[in-house]
N, C-alpha and C positions, 0 to 999 in steps of 0.2 A: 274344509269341512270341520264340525265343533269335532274333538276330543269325544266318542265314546266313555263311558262309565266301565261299562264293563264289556270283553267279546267273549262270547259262546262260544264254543268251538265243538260242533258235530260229527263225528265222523259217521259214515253210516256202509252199512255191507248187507245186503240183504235182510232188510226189518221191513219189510213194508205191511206185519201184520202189528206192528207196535209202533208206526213213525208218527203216524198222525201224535195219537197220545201227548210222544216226545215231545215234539214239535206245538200244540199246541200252551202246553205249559209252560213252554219258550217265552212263544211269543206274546202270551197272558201275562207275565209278569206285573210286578207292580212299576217296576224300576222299569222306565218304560229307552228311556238313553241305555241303549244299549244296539252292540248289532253281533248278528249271529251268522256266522262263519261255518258251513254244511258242506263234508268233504264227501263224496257220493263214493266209494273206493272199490271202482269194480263190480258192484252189485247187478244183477242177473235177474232181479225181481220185478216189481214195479216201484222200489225206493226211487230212482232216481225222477220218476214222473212225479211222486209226490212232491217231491223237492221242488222241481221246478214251480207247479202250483202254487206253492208258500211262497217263494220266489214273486213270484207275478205277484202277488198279492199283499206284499208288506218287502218293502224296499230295502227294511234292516238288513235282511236276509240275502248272502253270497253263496250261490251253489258251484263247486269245482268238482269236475266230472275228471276222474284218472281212473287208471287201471287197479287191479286189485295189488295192493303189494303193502296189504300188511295195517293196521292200527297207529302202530306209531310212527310210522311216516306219514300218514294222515294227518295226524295230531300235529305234531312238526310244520306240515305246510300252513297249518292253520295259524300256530304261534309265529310264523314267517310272516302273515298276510294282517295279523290283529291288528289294529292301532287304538285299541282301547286302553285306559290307566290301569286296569284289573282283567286278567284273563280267567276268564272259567272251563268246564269242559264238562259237556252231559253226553250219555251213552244213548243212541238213539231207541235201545228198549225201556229206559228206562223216564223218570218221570218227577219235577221237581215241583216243592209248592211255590205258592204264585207269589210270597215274600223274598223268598229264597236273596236273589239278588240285591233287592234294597236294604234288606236287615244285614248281608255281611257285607255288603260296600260300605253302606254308614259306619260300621263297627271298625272295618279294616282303617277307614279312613281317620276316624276317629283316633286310633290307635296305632296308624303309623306304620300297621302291618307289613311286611313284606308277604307274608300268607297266612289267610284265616281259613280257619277250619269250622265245619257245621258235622253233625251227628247224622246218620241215615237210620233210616225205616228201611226193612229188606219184607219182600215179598215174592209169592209165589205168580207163576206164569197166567194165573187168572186174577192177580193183585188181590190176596189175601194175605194178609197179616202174618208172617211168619213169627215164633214165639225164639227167635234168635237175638238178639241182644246185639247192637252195633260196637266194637268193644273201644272206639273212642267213649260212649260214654262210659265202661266203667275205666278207662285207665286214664281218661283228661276231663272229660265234662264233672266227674264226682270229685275231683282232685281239685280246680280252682271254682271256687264259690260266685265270681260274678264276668260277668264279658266284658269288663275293663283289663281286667289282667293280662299283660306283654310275657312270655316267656321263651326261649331258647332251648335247643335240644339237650342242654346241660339240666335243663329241668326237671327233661322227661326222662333220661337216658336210661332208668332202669325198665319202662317202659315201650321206648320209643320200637325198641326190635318185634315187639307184639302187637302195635297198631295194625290195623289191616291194610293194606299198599294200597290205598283209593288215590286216586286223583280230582275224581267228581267230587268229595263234597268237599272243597277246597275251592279258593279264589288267588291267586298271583299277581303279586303287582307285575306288569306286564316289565317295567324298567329293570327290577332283579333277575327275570327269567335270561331277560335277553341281555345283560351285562354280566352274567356268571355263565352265561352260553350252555342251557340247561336244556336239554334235550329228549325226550322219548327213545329209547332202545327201536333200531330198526328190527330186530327180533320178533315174531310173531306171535309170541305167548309171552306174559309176564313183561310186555313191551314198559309198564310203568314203575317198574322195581326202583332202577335207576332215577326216575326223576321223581317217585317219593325219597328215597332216600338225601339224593343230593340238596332238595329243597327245603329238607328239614336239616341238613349237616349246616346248611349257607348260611338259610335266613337269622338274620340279627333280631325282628322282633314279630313273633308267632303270637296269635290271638284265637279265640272258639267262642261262636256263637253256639249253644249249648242246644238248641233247638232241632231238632229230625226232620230237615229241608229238603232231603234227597230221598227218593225211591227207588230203590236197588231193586231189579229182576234177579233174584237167587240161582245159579246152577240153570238157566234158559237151555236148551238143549239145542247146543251148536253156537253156543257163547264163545267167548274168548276164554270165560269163568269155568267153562266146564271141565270134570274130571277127564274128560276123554280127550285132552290138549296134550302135544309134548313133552312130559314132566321131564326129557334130559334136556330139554330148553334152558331151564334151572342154572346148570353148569358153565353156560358159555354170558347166562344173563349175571347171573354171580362174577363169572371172570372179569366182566366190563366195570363190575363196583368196585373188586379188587385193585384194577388198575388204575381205576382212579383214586382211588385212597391213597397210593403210592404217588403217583403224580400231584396229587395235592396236599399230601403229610398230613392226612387225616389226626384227628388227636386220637391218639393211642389206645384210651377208653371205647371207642367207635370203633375202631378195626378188633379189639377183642371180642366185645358184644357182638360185633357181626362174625366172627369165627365160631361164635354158639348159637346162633341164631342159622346158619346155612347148615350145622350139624344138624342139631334140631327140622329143619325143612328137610333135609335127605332123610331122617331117619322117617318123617310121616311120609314124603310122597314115596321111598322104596316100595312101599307096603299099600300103596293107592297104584302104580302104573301098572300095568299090562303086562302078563307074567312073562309073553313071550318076550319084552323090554327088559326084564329085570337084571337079567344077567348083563348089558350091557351096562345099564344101570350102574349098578353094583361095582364093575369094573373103573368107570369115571370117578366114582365115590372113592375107593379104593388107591385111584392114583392122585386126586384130589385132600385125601388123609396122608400120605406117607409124605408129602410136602407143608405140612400143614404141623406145628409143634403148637401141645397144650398147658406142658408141663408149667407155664408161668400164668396163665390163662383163668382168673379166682372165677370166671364166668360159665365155664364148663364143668359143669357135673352132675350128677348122679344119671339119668339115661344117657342123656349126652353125650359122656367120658365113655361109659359102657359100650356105648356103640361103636363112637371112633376107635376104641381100643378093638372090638370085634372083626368090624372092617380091614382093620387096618393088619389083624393076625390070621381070618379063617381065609380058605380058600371060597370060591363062590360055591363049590360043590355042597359043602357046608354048610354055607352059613345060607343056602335058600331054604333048608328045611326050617329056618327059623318064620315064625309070624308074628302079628303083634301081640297078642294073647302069652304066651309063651315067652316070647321076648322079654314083656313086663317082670312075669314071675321069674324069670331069668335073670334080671337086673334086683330084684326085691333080693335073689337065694344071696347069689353073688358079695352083693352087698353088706348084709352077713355076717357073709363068709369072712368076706376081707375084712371086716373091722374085727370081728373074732380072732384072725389071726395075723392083727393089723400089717396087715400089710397093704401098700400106695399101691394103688390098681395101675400107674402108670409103670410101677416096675412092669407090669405084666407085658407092658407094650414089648 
């Protein structure tokens, strides 16, 4: 059978008041070589009837029916079964334009990509326009002037730990994913941490179509996205990049930036989970810091440092009467304080 252009890859759990949408947009494309790969994972609803329908109906289309166990095992079986040159990945609530794939296949191609990036639209649960800003375009689409441009995560790196961890508006050449053995976190929250990160540590030559292809459902209630998901997920999703940083001798640059970047994420999700979580929280943070040295780290500072240093001296009895309000003015006094009588806030450690 010809060589696919590109595979879709769907996971789906329960959407069956958003699938058609999905699905439709799919199968609309311009890019018409294409086939789309629909993992049904457990769903309870009437998703997996839809499936089949689309199924019956247009041949591109593979429906795999398994138990509920998760997104990124989903995902995973999906990029096992591709045989397309480019793999993609759409969230079944959500919704892409009907260029989408021919504009970044010609560009990847064009350019030799191992992964192109597109900009997203984010909108609300009745697809209205949210007034949120995708922050690829302010930290890459404003930064290179035209979509010829090839770059590397040595590019980006002062940005790269701010990107938003999408997977969807991105395309992979399917030969790099599956020759650096590049994988979804079996983890159930935050399952694509890992394979944003690795994809951009790898690839030799990164591209961006500049254009808002993707339409993101913001905060869907009972999303993957939502606040109300595991935020100590974090700690054991973080552990798995750790490890592999180490196993792969990551360059030096990248493992410090990400030593300020999971400070930075503990210090907002503390303050977002569940207060009866917090203390636990707190406590993984806590043993997580006292292993963790910043003192050569030029990446780490001003909240940042304040907090690991916090963490890292109050007891939890303590340091839960803090919030973020308080906290801020707390890190402004502080601040100060210590240049006033200069003194290295890491003595304080």
């Amino acid at each position: 059978m010809k060589q696919p252009k590109v595979s879709v890859i769907i996971p789906v759990y329960n959407l069956e008041q958003y699938l058609r949408r999905s699905l439709d947009s799919v199968t609309r494309q311009t890019l018409m070589d294409i086939e789309i790969i629909c993992i049904n994972d457990g769903s309870d609803d009437g998703s997996l009837a839809i499936l089949r329908e689309y199924e019956k109906a247009d041949p591109r289309i593979r429906v795999i029916d398994k138990k509920n166990e998760g997104q990124g095992l989903a995902r995973n079986i999906g990029i096992d079964m591709a045989r397309g040159e480019y793999l993609g990945f759409v969230d079944g609530d959500d919704w892409i334009e009907a260029d989408m794939y021919e504009k970044m296949y010609h560009t990847a191609r064009k350019n030799d990509a191992d992964l192109q990036l597109c900009t997203v639209t984010r909108l609300d649960t009745d697809g209205n326009l949210l007034g949120i800003q995708c922050n690829y375009d302010r930290y890459i689409a404003k930064r290179f002037n035209n979509d010829a441009i090839v770059f590397t995560w040595n590019d980006i790196a002062d940005v790269l730990f701010k990107l938003e961890r999408f997977s969807v508006n991105k395309i992979y050449k399917r030969a790099f994913i599956k020759n650096n053995d590049i994988r979804f976190s079996l983890h159930r929250c935050y399952e694509d941490n890992i394979f944003h990160f690795r994809t951009l540590f790898e690839a030799e030559r990164i591209s961006m179509v500049r254009a808002p292809f993707y339409n993101y459902m913001f905060n869907r209630k009972g999303a993957s996205s939502s606040k109300t998901k595991n935020v100590a997920t974090l700690f054991d999703v973080n552990r798995e990049i750790i490890e592999y940083m180490k196993a792969h001798k990551v360059n030096n640059e990248l493992v410090q930036r990400f030593d300020n970047y999971r400070i930075r994420r503990y210090l907002s999700y503390y303050y977002i989970s569940d207060t009866k979580n917090r203390a636990s929280f707190f406590e993984r943070m806590k043993a997580e810091f006292q292993k963790l040295a910043v003192e050569d780290n030029p990446f780490i500072t001003g909240p940042q440092k304040l907090f690991y240093i916090l963490v890292r001296t109050m007891p939890y009895a303590l340091f839960r009467c803090t919030h973020m309000p308080g906290y801020l003015c707390f890190y402004i006094y502080m601040r100060l304080w210590l240049k006033n009588f200069k003194i290295n806030p890491l003595d304080v450690v």
